[in-house]
PyMOL Python script that loads the backbone (N, CA, C, O; Angstrom):
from pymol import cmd

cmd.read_pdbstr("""\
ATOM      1  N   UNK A   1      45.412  -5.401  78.477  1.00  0.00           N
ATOM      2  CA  UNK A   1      45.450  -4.550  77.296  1.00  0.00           C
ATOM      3  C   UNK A   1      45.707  -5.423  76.068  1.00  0.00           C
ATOM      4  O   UNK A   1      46.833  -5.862  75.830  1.00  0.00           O
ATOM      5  N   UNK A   2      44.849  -5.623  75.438  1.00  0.00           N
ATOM      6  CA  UNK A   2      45.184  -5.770  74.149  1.00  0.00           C
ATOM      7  C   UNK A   2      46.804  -5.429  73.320  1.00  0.00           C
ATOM      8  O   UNK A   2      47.507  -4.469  73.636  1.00  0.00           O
ATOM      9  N   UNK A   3      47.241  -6.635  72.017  1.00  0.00           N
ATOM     10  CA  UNK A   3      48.172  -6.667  71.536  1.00  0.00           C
ATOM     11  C   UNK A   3      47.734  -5.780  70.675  1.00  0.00           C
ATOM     12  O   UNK A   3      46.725  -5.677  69.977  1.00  0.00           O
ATOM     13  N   UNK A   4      49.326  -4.732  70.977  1.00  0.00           N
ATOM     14  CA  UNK A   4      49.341  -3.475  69.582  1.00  0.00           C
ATOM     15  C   UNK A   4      50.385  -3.996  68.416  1.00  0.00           C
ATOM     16  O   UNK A   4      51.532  -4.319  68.724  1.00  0.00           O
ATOM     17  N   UNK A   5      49.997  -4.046  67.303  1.00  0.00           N
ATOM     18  CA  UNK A   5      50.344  -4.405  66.086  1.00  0.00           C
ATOM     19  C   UNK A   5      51.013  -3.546  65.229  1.00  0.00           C
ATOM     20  O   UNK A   5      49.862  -3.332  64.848  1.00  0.00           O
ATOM     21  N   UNK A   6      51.973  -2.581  64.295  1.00  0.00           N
ATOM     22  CA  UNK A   6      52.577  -1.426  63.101  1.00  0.00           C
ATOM     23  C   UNK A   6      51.530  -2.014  62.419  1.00  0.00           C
ATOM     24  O   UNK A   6      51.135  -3.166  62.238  1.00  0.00           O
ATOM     25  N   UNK A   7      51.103  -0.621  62.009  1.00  0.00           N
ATOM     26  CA  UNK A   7      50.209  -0.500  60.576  1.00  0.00           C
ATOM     27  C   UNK A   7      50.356  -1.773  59.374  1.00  0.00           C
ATOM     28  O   UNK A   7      49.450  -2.443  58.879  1.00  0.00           O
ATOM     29  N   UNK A   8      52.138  -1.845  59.059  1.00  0.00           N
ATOM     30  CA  UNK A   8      52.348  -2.966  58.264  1.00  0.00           C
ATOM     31  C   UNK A   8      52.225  -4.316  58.551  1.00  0.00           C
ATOM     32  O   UNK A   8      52.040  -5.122  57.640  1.00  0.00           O
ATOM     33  N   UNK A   9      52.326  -4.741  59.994  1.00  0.00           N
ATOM     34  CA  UNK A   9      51.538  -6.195  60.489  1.00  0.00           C
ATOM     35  C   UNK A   9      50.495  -6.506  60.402  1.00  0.00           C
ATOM     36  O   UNK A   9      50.231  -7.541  59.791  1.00  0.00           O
ATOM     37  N   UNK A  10      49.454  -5.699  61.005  1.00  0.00           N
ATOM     38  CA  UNK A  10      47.948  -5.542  60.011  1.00  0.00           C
ATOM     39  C   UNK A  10      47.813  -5.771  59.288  1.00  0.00           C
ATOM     40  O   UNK A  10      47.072  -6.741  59.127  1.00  0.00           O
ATOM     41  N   UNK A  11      48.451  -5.036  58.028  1.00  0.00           N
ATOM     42  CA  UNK A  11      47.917  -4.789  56.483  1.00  0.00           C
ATOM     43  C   UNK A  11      48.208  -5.838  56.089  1.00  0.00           C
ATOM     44  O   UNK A  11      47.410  -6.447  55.376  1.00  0.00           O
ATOM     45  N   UNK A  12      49.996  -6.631  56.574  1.00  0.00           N
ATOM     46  CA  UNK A  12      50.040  -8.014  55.848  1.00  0.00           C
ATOM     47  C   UNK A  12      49.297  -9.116  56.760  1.00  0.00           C
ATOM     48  O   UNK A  12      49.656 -10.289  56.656  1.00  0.00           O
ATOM     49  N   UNK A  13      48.354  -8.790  57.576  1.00  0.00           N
ATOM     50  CA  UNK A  13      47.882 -10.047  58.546  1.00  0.00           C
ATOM     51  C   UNK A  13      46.666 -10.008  57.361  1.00  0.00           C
ATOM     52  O   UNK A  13      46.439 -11.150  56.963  1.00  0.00           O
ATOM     53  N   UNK A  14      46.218  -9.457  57.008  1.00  0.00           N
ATOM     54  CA  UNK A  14      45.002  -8.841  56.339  1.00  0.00           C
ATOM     55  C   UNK A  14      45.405  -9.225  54.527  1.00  0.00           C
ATOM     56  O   UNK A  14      44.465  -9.286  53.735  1.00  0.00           O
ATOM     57  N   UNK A  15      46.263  -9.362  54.235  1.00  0.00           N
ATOM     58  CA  UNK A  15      46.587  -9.521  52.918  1.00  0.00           C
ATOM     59  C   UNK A  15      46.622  -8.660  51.458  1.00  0.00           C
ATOM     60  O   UNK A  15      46.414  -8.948  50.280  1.00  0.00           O
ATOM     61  N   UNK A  16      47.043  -7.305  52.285  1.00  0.00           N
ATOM     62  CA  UNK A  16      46.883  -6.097  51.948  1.00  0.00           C
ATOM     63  C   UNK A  16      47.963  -5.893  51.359  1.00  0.00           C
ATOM     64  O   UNK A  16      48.880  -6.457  51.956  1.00  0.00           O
ATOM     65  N   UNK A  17      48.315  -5.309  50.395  1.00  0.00           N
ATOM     66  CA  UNK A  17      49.338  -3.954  49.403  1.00  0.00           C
ATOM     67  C   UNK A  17      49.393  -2.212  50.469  1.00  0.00           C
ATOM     68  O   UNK A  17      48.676  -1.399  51.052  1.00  0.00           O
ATOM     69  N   UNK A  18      50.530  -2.469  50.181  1.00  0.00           N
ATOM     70  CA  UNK A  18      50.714  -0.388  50.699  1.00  0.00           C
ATOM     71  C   UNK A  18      49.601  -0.183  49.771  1.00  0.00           C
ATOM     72  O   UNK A  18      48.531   0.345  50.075  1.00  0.00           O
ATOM     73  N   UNK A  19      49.960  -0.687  48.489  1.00  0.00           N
ATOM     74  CA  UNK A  19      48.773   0.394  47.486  1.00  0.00           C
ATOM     75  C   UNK A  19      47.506   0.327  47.626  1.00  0.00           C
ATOM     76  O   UNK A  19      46.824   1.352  47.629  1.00  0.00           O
ATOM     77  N   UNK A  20      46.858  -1.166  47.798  1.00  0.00           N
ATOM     78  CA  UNK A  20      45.398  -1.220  48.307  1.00  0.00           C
ATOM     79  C   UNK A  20      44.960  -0.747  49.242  1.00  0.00           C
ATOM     80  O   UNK A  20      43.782  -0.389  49.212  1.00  0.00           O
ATOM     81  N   UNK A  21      45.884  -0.539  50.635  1.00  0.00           N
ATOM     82  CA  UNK A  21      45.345  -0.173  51.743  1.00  0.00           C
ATOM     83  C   UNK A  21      45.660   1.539  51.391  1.00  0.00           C
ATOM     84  O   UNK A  21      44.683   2.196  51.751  1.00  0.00           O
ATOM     85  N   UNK A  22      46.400   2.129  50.984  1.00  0.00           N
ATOM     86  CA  UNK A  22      46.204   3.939  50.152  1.00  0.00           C
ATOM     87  C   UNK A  22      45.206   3.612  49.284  1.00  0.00           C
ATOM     88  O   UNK A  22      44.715   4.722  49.083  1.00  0.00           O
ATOM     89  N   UNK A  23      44.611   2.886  48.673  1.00  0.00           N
ATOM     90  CA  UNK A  23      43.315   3.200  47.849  1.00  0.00           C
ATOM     91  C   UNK A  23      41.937   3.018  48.612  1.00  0.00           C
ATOM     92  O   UNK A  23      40.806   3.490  48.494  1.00  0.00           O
ATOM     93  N   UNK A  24      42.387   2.364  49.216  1.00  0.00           N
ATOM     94  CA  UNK A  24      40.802   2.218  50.249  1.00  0.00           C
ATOM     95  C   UNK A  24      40.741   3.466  51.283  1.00  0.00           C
ATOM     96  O   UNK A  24      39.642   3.743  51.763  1.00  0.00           O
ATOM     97  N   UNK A  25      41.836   4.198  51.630  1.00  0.00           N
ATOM     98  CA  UNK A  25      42.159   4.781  52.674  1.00  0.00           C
ATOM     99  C   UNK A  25      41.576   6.743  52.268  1.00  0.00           C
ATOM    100  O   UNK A  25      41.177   7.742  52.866  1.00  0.00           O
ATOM    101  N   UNK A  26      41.894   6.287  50.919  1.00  0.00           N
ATOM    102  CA  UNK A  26      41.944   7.805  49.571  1.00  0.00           C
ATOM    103  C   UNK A  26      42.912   8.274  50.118  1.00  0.00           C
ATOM    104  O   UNK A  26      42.781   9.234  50.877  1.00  0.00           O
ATOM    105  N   UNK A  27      44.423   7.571  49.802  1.00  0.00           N
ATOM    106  CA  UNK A  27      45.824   8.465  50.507  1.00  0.00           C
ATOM    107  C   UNK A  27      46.709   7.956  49.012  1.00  0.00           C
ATOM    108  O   UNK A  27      46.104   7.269  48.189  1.00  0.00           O
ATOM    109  N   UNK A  28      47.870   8.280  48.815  1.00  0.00           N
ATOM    110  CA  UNK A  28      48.827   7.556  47.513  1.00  0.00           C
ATOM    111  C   UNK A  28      49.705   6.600  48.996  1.00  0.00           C
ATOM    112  O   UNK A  28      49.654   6.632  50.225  1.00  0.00           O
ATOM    113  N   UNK A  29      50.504   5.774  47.861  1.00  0.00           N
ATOM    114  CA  UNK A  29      51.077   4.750  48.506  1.00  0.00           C
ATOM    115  C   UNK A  29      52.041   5.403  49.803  1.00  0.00           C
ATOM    116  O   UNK A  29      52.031   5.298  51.029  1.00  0.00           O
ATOM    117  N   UNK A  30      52.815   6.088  48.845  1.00  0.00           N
ATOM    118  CA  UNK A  30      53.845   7.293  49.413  1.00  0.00           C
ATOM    119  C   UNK A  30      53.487   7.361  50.977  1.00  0.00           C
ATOM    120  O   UNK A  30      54.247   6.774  51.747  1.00  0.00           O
ATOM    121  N   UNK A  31      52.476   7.981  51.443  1.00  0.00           N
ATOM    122  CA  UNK A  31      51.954   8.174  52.509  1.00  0.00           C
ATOM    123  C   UNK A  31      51.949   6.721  53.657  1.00  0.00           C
ATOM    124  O   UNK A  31      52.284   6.696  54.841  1.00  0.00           O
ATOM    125  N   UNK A  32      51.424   5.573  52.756  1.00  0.00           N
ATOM    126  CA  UNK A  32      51.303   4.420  53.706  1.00  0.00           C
ATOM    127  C   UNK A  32      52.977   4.113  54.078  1.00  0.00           C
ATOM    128  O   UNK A  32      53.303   4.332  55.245  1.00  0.00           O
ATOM    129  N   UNK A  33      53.707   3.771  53.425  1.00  0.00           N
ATOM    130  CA  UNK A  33      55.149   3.378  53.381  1.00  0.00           C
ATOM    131  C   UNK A  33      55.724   4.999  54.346  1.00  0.00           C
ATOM    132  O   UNK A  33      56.519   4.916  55.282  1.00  0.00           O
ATOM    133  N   UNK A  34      55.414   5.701  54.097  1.00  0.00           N
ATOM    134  CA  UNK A  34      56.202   6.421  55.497  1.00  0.00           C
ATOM    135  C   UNK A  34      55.336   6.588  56.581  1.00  0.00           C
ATOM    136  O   UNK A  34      55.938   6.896  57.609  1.00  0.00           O
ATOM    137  N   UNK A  35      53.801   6.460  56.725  1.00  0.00           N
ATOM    138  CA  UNK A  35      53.547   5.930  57.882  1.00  0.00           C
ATOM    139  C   UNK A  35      54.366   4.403  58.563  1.00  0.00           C
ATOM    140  O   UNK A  35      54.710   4.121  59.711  1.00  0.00           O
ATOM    141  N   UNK A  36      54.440   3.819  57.552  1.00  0.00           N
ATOM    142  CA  UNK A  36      55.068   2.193  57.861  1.00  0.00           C
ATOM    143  C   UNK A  36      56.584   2.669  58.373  1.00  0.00           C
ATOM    144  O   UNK A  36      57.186   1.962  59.180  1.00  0.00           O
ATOM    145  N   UNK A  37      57.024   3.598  57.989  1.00  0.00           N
ATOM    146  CA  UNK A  37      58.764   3.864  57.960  1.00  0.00           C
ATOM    147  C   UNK A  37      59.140   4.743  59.030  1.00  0.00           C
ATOM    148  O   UNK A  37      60.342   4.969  59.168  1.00  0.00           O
ATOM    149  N   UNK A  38      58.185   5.362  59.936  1.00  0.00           N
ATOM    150  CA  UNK A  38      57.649   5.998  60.964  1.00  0.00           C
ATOM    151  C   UNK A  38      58.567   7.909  60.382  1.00  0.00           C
ATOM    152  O   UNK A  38      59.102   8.605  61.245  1.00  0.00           O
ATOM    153  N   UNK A  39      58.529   8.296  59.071  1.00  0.00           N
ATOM    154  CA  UNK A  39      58.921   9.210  58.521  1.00  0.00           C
ATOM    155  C   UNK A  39      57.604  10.295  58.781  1.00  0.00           C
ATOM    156  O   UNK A  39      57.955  11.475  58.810  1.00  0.00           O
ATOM    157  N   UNK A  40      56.653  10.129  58.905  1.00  0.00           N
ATOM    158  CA  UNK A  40      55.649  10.979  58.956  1.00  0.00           C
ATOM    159  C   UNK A  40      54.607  10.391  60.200  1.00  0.00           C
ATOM    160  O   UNK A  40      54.289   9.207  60.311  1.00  0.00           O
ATOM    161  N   UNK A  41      54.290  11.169  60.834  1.00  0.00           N
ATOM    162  CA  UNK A  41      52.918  10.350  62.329  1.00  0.00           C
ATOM    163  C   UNK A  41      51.920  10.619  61.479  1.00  0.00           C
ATOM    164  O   UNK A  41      51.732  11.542  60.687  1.00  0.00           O
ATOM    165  N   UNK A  42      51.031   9.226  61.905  1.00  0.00           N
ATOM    166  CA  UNK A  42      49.958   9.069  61.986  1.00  0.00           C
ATOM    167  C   UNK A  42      48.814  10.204  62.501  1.00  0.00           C
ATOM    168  O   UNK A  42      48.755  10.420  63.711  1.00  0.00           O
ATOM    169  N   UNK A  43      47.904  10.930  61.585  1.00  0.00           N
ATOM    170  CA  UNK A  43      46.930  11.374  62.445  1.00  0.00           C
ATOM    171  C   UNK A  43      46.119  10.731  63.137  1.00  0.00           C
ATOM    172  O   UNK A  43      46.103   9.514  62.948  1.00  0.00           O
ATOM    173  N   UNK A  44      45.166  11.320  64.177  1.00  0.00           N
ATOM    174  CA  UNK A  44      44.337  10.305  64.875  1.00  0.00           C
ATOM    175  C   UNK A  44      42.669   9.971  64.334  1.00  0.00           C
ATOM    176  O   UNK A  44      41.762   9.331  64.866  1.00  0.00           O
ATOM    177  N   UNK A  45      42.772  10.882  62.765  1.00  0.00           N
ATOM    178  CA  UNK A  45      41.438  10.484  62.035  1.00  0.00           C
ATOM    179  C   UNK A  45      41.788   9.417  61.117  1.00  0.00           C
ATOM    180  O   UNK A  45      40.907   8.629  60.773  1.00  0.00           O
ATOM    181  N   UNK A  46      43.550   9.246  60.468  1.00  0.00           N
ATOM    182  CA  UNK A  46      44.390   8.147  60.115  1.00  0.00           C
ATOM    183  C   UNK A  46      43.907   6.873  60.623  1.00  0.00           C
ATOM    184  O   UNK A  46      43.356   6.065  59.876  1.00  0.00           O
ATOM    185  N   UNK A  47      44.110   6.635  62.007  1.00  0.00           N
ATOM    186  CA  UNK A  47      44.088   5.385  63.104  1.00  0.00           C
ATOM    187  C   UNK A  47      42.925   5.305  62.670  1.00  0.00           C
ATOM    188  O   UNK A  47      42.965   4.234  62.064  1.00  0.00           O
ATOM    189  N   UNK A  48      41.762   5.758  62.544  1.00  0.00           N
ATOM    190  CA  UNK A  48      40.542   5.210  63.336  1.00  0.00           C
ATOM    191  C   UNK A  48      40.309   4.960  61.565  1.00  0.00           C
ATOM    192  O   UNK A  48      39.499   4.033  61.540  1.00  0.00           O
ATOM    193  N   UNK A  49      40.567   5.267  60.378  1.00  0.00           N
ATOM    194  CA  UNK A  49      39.827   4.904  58.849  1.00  0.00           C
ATOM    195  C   UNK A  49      40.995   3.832  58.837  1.00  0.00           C
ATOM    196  O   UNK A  49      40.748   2.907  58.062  1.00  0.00           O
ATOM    197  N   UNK A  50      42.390   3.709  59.603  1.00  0.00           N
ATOM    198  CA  UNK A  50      43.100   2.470  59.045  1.00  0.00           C
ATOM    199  C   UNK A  50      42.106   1.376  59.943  1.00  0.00           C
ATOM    200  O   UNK A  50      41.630   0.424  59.324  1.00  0.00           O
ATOM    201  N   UNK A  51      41.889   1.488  60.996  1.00  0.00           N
ATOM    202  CA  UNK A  51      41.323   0.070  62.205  1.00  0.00           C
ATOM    203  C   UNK A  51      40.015  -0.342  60.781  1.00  0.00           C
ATOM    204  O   UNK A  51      40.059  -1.370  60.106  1.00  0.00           O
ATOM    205  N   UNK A  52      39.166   0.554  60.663  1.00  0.00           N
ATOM    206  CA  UNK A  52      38.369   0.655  59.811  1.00  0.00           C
ATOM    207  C   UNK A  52      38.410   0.043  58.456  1.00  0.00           C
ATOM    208  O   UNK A  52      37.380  -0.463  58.011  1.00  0.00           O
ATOM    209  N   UNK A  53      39.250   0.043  57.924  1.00  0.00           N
ATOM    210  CA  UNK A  53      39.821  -0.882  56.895  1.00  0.00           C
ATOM    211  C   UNK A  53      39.817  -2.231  57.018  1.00  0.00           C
ATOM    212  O   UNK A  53      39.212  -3.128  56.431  1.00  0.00           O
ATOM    213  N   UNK A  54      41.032  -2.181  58.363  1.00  0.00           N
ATOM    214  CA  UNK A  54      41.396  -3.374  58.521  1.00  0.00           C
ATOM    215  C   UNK A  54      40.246  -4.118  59.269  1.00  0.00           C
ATOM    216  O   UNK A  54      39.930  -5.256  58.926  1.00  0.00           O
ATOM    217  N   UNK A  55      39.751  -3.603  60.083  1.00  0.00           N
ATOM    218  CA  UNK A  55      38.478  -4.594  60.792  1.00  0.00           C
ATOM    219  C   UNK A  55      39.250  -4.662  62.169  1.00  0.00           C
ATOM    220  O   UNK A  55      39.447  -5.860  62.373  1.00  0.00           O
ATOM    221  N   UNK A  56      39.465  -4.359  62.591  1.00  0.00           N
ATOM    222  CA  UNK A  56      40.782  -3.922  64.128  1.00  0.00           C
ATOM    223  C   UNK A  56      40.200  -2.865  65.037  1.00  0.00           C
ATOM    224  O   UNK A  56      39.573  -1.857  64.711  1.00  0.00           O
ATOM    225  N   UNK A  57      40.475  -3.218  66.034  1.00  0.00           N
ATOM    226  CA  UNK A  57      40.380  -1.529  67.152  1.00  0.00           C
ATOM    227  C   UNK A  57      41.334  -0.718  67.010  1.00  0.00           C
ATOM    228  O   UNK A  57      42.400  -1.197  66.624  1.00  0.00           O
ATOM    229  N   UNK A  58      41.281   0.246  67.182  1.00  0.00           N
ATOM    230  CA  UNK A  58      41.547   1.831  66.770  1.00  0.00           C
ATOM    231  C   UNK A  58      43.358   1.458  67.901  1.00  0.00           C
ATOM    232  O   UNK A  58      44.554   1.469  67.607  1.00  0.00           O
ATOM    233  N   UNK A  59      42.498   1.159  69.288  1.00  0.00           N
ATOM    234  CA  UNK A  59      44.262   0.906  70.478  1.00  0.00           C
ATOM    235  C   UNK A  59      44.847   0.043  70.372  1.00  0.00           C
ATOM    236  O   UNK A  59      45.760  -0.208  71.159  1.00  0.00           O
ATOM    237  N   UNK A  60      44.415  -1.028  68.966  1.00  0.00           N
ATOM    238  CA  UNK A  60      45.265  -2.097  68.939  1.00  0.00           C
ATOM    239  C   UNK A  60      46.480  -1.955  67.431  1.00  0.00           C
ATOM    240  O   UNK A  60      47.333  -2.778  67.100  1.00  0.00           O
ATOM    241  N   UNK A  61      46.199  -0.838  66.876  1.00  0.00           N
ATOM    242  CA  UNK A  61      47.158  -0.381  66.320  1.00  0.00           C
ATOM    243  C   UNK A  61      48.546   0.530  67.104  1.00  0.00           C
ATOM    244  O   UNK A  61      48.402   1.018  68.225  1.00  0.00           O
ATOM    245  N   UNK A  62      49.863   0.652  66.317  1.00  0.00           N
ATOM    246  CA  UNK A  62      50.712   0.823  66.962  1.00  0.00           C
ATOM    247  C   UNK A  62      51.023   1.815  66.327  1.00  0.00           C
ATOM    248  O   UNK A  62      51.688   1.373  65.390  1.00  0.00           O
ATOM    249  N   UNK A  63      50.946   3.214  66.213  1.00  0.00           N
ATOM    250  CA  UNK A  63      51.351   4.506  64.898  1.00  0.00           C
ATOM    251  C   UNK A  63      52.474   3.999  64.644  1.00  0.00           C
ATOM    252  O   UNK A  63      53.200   4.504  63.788  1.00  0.00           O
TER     253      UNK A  63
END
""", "prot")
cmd.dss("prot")
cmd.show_as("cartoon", "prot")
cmd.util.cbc("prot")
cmd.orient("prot")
């Protein structure tokens, strides 16, 4: 199985902002930082436009 990664290991493997990755995503920052803060879950149409972003598989993210 593949290594699962938090949304925020990604985004900074990737060289990403909360805010860039909510602007590419069409979400406000707010949203990325409590996905990151595990305050709100991830939907599973979430996972698959974040992998999408990032250039990642969908199971190698970690909600």
């Amino acid at each position: 199985m593949p290594e699962q990664l938090s949304i925020s290991a990604w985004r900074e493997e990737k060289g990403l902002t909360q805010e860039a990755l909510a602007q590419k995503l069409g979400v406000n920052e707010k949203t990325v930082s409590e996905w990151e803060n595990k305050k709100v879950s991830v939907k599973p149409m979430h996972i698959f436009a974040i992998a999408y972003v990032l250039k990642v598989d969908a199971d190698r993210i970690r909600p």
